[in-house]
C-alpha positions in Angstrom: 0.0 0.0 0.0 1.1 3.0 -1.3 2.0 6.0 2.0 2.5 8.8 0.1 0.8 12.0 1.6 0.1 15.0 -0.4 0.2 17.4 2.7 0.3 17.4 6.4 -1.5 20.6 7.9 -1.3 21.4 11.9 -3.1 24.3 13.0 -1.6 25.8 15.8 -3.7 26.9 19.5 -2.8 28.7 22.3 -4.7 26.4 24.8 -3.3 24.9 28.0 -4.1 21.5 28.9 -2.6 19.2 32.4 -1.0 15.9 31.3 2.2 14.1 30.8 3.8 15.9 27.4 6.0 12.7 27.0 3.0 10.6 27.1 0.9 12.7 25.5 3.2 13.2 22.1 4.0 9.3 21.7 0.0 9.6 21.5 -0.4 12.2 18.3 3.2 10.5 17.2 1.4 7.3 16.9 -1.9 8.8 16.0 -0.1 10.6 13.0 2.1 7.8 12.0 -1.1 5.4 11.6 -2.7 7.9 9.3 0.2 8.3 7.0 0.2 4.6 6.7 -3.0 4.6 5.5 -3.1 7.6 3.2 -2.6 7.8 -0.4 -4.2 10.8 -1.3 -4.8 13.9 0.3 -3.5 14.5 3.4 -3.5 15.0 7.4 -4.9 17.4 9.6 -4.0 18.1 12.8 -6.1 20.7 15.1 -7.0 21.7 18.5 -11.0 22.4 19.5 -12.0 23.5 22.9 -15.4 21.8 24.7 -15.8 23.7 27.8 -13.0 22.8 30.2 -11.5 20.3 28.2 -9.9 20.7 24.4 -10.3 18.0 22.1 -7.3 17.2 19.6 -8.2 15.5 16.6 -6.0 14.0 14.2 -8.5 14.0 10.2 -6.9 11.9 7.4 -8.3 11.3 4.0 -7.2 7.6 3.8 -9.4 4.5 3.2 -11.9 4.8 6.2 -12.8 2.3 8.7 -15.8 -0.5 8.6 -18.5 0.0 11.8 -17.6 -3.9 12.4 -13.4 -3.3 12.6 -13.1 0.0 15.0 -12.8 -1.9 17.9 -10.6 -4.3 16.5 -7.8 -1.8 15.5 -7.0 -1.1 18.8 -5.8 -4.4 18.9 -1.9 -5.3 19.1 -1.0 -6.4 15.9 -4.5 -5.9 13.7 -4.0 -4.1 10.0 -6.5 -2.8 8.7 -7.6 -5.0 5.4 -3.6 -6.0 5.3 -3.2 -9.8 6.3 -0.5 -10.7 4.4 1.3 -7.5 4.6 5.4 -8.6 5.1 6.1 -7.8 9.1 9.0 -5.4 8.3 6.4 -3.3 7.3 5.2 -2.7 11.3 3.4 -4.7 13.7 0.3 -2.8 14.2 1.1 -1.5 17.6 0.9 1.5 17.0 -3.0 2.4 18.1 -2.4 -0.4 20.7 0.1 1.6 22.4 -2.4 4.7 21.8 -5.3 3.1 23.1 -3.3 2.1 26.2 -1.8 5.7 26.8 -5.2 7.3 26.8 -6.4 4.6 29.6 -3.3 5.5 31.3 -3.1 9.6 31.4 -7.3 9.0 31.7 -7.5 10.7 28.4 -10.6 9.6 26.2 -10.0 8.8 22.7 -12.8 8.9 20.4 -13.1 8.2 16.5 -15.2 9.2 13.7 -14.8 7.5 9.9 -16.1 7.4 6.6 -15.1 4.5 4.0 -13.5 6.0 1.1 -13.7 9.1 2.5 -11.2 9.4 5.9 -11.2 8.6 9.5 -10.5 11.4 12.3 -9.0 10.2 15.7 -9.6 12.6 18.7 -8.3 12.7 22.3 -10.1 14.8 24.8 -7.6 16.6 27.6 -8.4 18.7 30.7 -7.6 22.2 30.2 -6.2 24.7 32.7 -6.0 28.7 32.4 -2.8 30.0 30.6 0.0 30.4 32.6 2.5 33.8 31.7 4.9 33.0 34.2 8.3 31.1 33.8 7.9 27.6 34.9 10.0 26.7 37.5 10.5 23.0 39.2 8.7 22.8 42.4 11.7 20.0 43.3 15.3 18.6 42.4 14.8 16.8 39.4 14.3 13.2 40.1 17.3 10.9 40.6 15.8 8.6 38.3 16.0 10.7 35.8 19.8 11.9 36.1 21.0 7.9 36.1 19.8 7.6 32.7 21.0 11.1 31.2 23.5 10.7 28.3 23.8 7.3 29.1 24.1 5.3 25.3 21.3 3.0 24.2 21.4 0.2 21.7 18.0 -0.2 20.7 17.1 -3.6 17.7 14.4 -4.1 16.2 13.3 -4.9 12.9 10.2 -2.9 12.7 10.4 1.0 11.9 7.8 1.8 13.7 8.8 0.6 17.0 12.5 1.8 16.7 11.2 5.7 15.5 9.5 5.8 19.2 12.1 4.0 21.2 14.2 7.2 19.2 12.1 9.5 20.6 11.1 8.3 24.2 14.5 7.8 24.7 15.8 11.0 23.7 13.2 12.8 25.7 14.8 11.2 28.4 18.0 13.0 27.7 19.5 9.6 26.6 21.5 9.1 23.3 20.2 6.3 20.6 21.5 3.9 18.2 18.8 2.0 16.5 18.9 -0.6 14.4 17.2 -3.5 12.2 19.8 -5.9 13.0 23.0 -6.8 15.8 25.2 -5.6 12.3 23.5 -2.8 11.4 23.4 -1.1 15.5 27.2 -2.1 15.3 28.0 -0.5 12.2 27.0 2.7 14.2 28.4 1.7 17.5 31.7 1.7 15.5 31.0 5.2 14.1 30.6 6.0 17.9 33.6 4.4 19.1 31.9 4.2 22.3 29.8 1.0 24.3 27.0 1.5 25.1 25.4 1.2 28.2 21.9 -0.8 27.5 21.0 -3.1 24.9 17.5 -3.5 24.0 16.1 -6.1 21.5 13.0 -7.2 19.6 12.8 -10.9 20.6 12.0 -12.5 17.0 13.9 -10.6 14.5 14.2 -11.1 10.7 15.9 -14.2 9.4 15.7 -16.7 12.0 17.5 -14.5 14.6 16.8 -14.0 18.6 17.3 -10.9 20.7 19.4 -13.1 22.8 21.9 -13.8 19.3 21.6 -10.1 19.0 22.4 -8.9 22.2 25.1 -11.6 23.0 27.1 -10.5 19.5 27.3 -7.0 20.6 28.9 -8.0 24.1 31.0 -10.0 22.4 32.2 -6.7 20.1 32.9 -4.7 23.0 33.8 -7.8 25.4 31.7 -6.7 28.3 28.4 -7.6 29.7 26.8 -4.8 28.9 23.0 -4.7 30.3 20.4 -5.8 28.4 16.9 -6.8 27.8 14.1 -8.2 26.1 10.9 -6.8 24.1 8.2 -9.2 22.4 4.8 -9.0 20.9 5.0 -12.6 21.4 3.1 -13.3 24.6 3.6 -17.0 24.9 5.0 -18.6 27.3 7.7 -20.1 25.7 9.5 -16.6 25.3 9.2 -16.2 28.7 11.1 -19.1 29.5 13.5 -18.5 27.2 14.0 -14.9 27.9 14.3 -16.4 31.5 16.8 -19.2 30.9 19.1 -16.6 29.4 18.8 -14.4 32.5 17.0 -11.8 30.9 14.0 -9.6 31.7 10.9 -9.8 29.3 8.5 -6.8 28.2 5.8 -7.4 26.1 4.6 -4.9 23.4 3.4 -2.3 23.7 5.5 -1.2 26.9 4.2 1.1 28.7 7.1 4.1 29.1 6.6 4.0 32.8 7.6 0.4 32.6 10.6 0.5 30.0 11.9 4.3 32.0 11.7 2.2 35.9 13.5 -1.0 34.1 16.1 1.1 32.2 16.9 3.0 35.8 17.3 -0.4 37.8 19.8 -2.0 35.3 22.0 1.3 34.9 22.2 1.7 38.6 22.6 -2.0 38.8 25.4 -2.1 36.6 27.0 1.4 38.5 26.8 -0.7 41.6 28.4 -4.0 40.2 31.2 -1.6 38.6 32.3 -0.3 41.9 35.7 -1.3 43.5 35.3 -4.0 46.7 36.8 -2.8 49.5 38.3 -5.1 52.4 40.0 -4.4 55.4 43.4 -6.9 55.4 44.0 -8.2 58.9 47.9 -7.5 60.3 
């Protein structure tokens, strides 16, 4: 299926809303992604409307539309639309998925509205607060959590463009740098570029070809000669990949993860690893 999009339209508003703004743009990310994927002609719109004390964004395409009978079922991890033979490397279908669970999370409604052959328009409804003209200013030290993580290196492999475009951005928003890539050779062509290890590894479980996360990961200790921490992401919720995961020693996320989830696991293996770097001490008896 054709992606191209003729134009892509946001119209700005000067409206101030509470939520998380990390959360909140892996939301319209997603949201905007899903409808470039399905439209090829036309374009995107994406706007702001205000209903009372709450403003309503809404995200307009002109794609294919969506049957009555299918919008609950593309909220589904892994459903595509009228694709079910579409090749894998082409994305997963999480993104809505990870949308729909957002939404539930920051207790923001999303709503949608479609017409076959016409376009579909996703909306999320947000509490808004009065405008604030001051200078925003941290009510405490920034958390600890998040200074263990800053400019720390992430390897992040997965074969799916989709998923490695908001691992990019999560991660970054986090004040992390990212290498991404489809496979253990491509990540380590830019590792070498680098000519730094990274800190965490992160890897798809099933990637193309045949290959395991726990291949991927184990080649790029063995570049640098260190274990360097790692762990596991799968749409794959059986439980055979836990066990696996398990018998290799390594944590297990399943897709979507929720970036409360994947920020609390990244913080416990980087200060794990700080811990397990420092010197023993002993006291020698005379």
């Amino acid at each position: 299926m054709a992606t191209t999009v003729r134009s892509l339209r946001v119209v700005s508003h000067r409206a101030w809303v509470r939520t998380d703004f990390i959360l909140l743009e892996r939301i319209l990310l997603n949201l905007v992604s899903n409808a470039v994927r399905y439209t090829s002609r036309g374009g995107l719109v994406v706007g702001c409307r205000r209903r009372g004390a709450e403003l309503r964004i809404e995200v307009w395409d002109t794609g294919v539309g969506i049957p009555p009978d299918q919008r609950r079922n593309i909220f589904g991890e892994f459903y595509r639309l009228g694709e079910p033979d579409r090749d894998r490397r082409a994305g997963l279908g999480l993104g809505l998925a990870i949308v729909e669970r957002l939404c539930r999370l920051l207790d923001h409604p999303i709503a949608l509205t479609s017409t076959l052959g016409k376009g579909s328009c996703f909306s999320v409804t947000i509490p808004a607060v009065a405008a604030r003209v001051e200078d925003a200013k941290p009510l405490a030290p920034v958390d600890a959590m998040l200074d263990v993580s800053r400019g720390k290196l992430v390897v992040v492999i997965d074969d799916d463009p989709l998923v490695l475009d908001g691992m990019r951005g999560l991660f970054r928003s986090w004040g992390c740098r990212v290498v991404t890539g489809a496979s253990d050779a491509t990540a380590l062509t830019s590792l070498a570029e680098l000519e730094q290890q990274p800190d965490l590894i992160i890897s798809d479980f099933l990637l193309s070809d045949g290959k395991t996360g726990i291949d991927a990961i184990a080649r790029v200790r063995n570049a640098f000669d260190s274990q360097i921490p790692a762990f596991l992401i799968s749409g794959d919720i059986s439980p055979e990949r836990l066990r696996e995961a398990r018998a290799g020693g390594y944590h297990l996320q399943h897709k979507p993860v929720e970036p409360m989830v994947l920020r609390a696991l990244l913080n416990q293996l980087l200060k794990k690893a700080k811990v397990d770097r420092l010197p023993v001490m002993c006291n020698a008896a005379h």
